[in-house]
C-alpha positions in Angstrom: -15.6 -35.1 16.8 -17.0 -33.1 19.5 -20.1 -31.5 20.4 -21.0 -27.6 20.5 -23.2 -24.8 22.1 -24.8 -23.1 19.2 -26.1 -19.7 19.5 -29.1 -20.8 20.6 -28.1 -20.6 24.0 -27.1 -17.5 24.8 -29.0 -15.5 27.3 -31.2 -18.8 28.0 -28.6 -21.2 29.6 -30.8 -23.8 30.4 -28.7 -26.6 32.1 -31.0 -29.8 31.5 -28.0 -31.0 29.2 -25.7 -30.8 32.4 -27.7 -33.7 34.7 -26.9 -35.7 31.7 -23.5 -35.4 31.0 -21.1 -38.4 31.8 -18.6 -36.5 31.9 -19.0 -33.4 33.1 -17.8 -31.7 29.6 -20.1 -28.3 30.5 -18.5 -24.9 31.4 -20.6 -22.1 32.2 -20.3 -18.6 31.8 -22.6 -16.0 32.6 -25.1 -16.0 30.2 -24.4 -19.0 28.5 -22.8 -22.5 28.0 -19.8 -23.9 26.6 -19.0 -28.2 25.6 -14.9 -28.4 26.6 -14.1 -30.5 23.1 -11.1 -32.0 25.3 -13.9 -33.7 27.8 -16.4 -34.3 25.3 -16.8 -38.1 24.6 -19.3 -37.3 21.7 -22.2 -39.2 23.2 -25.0 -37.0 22.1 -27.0 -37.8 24.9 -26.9 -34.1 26.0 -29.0 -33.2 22.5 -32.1 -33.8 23.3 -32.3 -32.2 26.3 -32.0 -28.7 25.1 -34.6 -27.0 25.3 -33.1 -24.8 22.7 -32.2 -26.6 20.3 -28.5 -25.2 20.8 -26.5 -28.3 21.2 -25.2 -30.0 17.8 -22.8 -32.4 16.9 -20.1 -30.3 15.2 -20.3 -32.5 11.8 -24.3 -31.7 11.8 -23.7 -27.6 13.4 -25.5 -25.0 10.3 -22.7 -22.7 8.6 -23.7 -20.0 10.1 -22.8 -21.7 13.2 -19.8 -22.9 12.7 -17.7 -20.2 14.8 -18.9 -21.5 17.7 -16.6 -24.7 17.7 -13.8 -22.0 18.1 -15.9 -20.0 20.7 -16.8 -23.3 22.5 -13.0 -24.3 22.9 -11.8 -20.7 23.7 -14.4 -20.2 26.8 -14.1 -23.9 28.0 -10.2 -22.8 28.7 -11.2 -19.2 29.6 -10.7 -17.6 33.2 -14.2 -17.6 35.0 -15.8 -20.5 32.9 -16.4 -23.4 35.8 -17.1 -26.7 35.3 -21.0 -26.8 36.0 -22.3 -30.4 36.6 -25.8 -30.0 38.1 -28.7 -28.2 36.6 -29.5 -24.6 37.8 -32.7 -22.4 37.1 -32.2 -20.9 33.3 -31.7 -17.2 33.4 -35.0 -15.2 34.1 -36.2 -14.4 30.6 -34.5 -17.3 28.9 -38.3 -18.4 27.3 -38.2 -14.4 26.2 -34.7 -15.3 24.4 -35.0 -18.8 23.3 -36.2 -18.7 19.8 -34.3 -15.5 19.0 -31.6 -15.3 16.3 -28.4 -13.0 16.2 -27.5 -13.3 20.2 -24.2 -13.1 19.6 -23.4 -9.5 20.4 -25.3 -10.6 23.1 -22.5 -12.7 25.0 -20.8 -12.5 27.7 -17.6 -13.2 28.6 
């Protein structure tokens, strides 16, 4: 098993998860954050941290959820999605975004 960004995290990507990491699993894209399920070592040390609530085990992710263990493999492979490994500012108006539902149209990619 592996770990996974929820939706939670889109337009917040808060990186407190990333200082945490052993091994680096994180990729980040614009306006959100991605677990590579080939890095991930299932740990779940990077759960707590959120600040969103947006990083699950993908055993424990809601059904309405559970695309995003596609969409988290996908974008860890995609073009433009970097390894990130040290925590950055969150984006501007993540608080604004953080206890929003329905973010997905709101990805970018």
């Amino acid at each position: 098993m592996t770990h996974v960004v929820s939706e939670s995290c889109i337009r917040c990507k808060y990186t407190d998860c990333v200082d945490v990491c052993p091994v680096d699993c994180f990729r980040e894209g614009p306006n959100f954050l991605v677990i590579d399920p080939d890095e991930c070592i299932d740990c779940a040390v990077c759960i707590p941290e959120c600040p969103a609530g947006a990083i699950y085990a993908e055993e424990d992710l809601p059904a309405d959820q559970l695309d995003f263990i596609a969409l988290n493999a996908e974008l860890a492979q995609a073009d433009g999605w970097k390894s990130i490994t040290k925590r950055k500012a969150p984006l501007p108006d993540a608080d604004e975004w953080k206890d929003k539902t329905g973010k997905l149209s709101e990805l970018i990619r």
